[in-house]
Backbone as a chain_set.jsonl record, in Angstrom:
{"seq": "XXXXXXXXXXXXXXXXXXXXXXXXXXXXXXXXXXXXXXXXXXXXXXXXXXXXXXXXXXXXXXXXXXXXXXXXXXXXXXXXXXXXXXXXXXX", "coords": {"N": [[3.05, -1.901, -11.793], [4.72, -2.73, -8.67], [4.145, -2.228, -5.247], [6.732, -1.499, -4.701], [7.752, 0.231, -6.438], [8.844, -0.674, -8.598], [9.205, -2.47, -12.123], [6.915, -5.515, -13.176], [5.835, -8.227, -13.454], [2.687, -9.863, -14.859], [0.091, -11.76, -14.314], [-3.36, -11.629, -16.403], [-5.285, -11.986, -14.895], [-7.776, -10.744, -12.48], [-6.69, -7.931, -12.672], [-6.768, -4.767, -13.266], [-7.237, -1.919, -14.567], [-7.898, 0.145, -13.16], [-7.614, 1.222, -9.848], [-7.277, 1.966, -6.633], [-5.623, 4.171, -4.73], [-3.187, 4.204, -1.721], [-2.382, 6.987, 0.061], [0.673, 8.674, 1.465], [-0.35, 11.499, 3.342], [-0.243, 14.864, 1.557], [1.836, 13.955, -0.174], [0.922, 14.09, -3.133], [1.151, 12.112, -6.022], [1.966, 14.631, -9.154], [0.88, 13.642, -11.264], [-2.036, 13.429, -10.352], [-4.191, 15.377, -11.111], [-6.825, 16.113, -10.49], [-9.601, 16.212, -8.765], [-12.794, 15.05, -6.614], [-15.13, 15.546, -4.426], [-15.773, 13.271, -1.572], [-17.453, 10.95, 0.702], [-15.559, 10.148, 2.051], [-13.807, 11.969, 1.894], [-11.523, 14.374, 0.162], [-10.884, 12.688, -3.213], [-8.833, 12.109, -5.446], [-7.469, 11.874, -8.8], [-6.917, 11.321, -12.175], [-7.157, 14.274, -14.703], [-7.731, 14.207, -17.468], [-9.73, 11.581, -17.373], [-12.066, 12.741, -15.489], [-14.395, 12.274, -17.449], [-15.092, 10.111, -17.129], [-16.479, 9.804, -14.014], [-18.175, 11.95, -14.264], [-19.568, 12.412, -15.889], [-21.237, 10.15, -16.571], [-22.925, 7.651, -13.849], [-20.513, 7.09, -12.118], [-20.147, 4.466, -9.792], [-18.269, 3.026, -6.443], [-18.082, 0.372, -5.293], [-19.021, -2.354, -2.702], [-19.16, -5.744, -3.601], [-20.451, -8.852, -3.778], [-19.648, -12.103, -2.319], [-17.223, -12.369, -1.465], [-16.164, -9.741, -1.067], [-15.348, -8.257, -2.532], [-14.388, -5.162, -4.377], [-16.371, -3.38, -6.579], [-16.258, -1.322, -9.373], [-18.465, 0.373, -11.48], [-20.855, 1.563, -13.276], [-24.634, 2.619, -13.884], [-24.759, 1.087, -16.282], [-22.978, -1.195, -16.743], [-20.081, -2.651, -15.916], [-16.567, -1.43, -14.921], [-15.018, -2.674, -13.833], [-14.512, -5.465, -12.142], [-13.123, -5.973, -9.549], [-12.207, -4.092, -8.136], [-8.607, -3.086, -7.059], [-6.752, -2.043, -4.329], [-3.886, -0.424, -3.69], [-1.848, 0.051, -1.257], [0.774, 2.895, -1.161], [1.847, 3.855, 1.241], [4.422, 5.584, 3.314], [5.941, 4.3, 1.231], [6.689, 6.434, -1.395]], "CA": [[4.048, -1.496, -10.824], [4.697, -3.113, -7.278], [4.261, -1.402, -4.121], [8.248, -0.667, -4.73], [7.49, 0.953, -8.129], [9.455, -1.911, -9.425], [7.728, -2.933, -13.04], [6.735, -6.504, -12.523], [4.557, -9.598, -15.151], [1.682, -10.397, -13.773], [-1.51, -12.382, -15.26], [-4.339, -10.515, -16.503], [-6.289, -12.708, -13.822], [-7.849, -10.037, -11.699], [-6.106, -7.099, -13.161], [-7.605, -4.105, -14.03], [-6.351, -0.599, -14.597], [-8.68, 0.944, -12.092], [-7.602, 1.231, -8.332], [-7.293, 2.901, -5.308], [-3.735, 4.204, -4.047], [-3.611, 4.759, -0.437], [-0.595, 7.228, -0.244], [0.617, 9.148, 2.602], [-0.997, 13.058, 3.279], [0.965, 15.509, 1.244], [2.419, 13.599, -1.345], [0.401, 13.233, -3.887], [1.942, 12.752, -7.196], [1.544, 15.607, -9.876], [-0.36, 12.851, -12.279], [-3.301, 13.268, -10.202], [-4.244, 17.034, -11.415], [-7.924, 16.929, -10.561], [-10.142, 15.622, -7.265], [-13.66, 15.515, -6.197], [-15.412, 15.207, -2.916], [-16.742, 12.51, -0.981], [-17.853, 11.01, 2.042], [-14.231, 9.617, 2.722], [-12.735, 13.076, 1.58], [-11.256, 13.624, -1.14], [-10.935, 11.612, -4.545], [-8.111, 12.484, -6.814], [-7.852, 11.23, -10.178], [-5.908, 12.364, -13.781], [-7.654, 14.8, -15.393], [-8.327, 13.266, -18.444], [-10.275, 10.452, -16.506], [-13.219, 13.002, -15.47], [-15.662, 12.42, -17.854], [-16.279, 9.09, -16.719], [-16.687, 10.491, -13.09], [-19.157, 13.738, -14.078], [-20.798, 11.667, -17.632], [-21.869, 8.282, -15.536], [-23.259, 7.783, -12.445], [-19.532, 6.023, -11.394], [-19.979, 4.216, -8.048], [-17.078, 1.891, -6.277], [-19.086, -0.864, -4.136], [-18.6, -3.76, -1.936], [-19.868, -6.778, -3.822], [-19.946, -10.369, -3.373], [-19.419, -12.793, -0.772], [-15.425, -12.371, -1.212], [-16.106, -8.407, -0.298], [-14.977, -7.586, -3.231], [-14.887, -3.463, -4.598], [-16.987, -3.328, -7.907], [-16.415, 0.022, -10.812], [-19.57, 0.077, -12.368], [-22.155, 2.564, -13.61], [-25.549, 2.027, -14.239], [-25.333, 0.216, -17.669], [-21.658, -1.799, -17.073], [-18.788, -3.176, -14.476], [-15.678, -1.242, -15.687], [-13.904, -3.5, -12.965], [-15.604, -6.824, -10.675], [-11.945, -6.504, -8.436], [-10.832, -2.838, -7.814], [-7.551, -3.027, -6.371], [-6.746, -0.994, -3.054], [-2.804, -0.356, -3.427], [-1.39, 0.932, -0.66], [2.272, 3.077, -1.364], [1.657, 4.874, 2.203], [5.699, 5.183, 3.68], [6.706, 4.062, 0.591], [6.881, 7.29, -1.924]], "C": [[3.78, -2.205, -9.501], [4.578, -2.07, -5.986], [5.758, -0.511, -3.915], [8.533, 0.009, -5.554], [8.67, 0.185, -8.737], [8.411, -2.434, -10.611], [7.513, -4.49, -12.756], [5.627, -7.414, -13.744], [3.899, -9.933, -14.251], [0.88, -10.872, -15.114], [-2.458, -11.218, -15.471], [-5.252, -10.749, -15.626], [-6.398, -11.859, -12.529], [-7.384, -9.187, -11.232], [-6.673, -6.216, -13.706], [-6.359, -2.698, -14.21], [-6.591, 0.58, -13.769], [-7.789, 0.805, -10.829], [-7.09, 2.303, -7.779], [-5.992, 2.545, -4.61], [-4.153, 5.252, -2.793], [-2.01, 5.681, -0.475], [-0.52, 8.263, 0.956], [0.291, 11.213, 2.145], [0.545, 13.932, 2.711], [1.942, 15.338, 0.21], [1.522, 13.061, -2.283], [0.976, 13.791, -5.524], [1.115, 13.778, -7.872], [0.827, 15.183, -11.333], [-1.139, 13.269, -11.98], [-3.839, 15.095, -10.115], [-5.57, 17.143, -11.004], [-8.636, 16.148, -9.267], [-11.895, 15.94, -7.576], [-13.632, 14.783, -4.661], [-15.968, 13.888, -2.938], [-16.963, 12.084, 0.298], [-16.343, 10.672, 2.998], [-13.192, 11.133, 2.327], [-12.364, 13.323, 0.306], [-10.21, 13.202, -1.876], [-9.713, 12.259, -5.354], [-7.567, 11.64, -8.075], [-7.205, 11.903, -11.122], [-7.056, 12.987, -14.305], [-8.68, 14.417, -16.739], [-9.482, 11.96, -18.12], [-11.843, 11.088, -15.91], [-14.544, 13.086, -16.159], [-16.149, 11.187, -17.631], [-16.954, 9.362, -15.055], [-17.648, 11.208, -13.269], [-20.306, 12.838, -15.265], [-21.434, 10.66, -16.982], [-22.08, 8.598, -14.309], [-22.073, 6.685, -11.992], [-19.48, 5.565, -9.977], [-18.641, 2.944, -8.003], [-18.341, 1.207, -5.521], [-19.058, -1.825, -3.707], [-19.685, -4.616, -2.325], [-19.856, -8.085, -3.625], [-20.103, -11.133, -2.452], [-18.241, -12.822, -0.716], [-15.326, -10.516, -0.98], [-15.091, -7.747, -1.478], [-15.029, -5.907, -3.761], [-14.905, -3.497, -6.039], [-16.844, -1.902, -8.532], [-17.177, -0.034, -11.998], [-20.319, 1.623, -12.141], [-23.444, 2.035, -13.828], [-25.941, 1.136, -15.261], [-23.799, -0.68, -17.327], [-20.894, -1.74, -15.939], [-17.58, -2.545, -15.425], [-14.436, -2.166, -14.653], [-14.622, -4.531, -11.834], [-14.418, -6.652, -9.407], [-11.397, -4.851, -8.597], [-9.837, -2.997, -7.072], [-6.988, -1.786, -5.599], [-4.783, -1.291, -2.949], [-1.989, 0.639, -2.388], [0.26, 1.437, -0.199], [2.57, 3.986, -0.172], [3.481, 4.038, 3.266], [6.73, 4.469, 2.159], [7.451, 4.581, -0.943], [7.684, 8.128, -1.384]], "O": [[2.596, -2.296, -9.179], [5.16, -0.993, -6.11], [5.97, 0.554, -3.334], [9.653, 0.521, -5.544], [9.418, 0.832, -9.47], [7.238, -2.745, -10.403], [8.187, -4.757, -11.76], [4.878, -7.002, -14.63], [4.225, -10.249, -13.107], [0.943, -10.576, -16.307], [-2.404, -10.128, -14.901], [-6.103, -9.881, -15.43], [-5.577, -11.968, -11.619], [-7.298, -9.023, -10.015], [-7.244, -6.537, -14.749], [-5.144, -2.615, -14.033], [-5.92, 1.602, -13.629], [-7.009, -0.121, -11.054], [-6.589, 3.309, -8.28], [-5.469, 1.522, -4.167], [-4.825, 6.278, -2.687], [-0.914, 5.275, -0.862], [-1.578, 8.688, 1.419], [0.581, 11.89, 1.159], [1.72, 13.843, 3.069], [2.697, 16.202, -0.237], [1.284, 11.856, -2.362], [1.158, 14.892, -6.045], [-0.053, 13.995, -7.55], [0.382, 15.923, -12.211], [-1.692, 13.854, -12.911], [-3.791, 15.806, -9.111], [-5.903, 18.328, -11.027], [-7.871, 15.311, -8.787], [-12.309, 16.737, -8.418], [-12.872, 14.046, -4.034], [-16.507, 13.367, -3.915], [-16.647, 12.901, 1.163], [-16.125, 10.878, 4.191], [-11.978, 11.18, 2.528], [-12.771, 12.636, -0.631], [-9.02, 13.22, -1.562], [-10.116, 13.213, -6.019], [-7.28, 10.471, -7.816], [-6.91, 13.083, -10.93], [-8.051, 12.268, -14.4], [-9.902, 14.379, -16.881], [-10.013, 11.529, -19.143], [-12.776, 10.292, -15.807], [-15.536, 13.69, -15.753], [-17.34, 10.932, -17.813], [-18.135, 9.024, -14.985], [-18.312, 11.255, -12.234], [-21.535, 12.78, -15.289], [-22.645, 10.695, -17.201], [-21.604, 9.56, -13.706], [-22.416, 5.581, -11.568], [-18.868, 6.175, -9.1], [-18.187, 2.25, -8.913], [-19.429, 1.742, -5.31], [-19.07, -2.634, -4.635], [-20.812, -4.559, -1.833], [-18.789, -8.404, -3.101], [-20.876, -10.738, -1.579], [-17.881, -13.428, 0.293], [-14.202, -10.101, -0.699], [-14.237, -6.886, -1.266], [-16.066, -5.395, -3.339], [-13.892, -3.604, -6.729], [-17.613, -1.157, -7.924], [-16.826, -0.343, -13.136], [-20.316, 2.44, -11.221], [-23.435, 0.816, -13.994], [-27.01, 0.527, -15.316], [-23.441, -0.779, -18.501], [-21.026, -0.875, -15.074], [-17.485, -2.98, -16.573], [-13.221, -2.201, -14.847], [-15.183, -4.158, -10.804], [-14.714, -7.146, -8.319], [-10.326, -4.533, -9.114], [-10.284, -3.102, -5.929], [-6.795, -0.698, -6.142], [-4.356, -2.212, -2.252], [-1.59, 1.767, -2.678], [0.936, 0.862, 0.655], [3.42, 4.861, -0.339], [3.728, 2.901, 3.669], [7.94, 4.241, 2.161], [8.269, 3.932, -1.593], [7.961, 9.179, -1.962]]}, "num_chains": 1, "name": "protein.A"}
């Protein structure tokens, strides 16, 4: 989906299924049924999706020299490029 929730073809080149939706306070869709805390507040997330959250030690993390945001656990990268989409004004 695009920032316009338009569907859209893209490459798989630095495409994941992971990321981070910046969305404005108050609207948050009724996908995201479950949350935890953190230092930025909090996290919400689909339900179904918490056992990698609570089962793994899941961290996000600024890697690289391109400042990239890494989704990895201690044994595996479930993403080298998290993507930071932000639909804030536009839901």
């Amino acid at each position: 989906m695009s920032e316009k929730n338009e569907a859209i073809d893209a490459c798989a080149g630095g495409i994941s299924r992971y990321r981070i939706l910046a969305i404005d306070k108050g609207k948050l869709p009724e996908a995201f049924d479950a949350h935890m805390d953190s230092e930025f507040g909090p996290v919400y997330f689909k339900k179904w999706g918490e056992m990698f959250w609570s089962a793994q030690d899941l961290q996000a993390k600024v890697e690289g020299s391109y400042n990239l945001i890494a989704l990895k656990t201690d044994g595996e990268y479930l993403s080298h490029n998290l993507l930071i989409v932000d639909y804030r004004g536009k839901l």
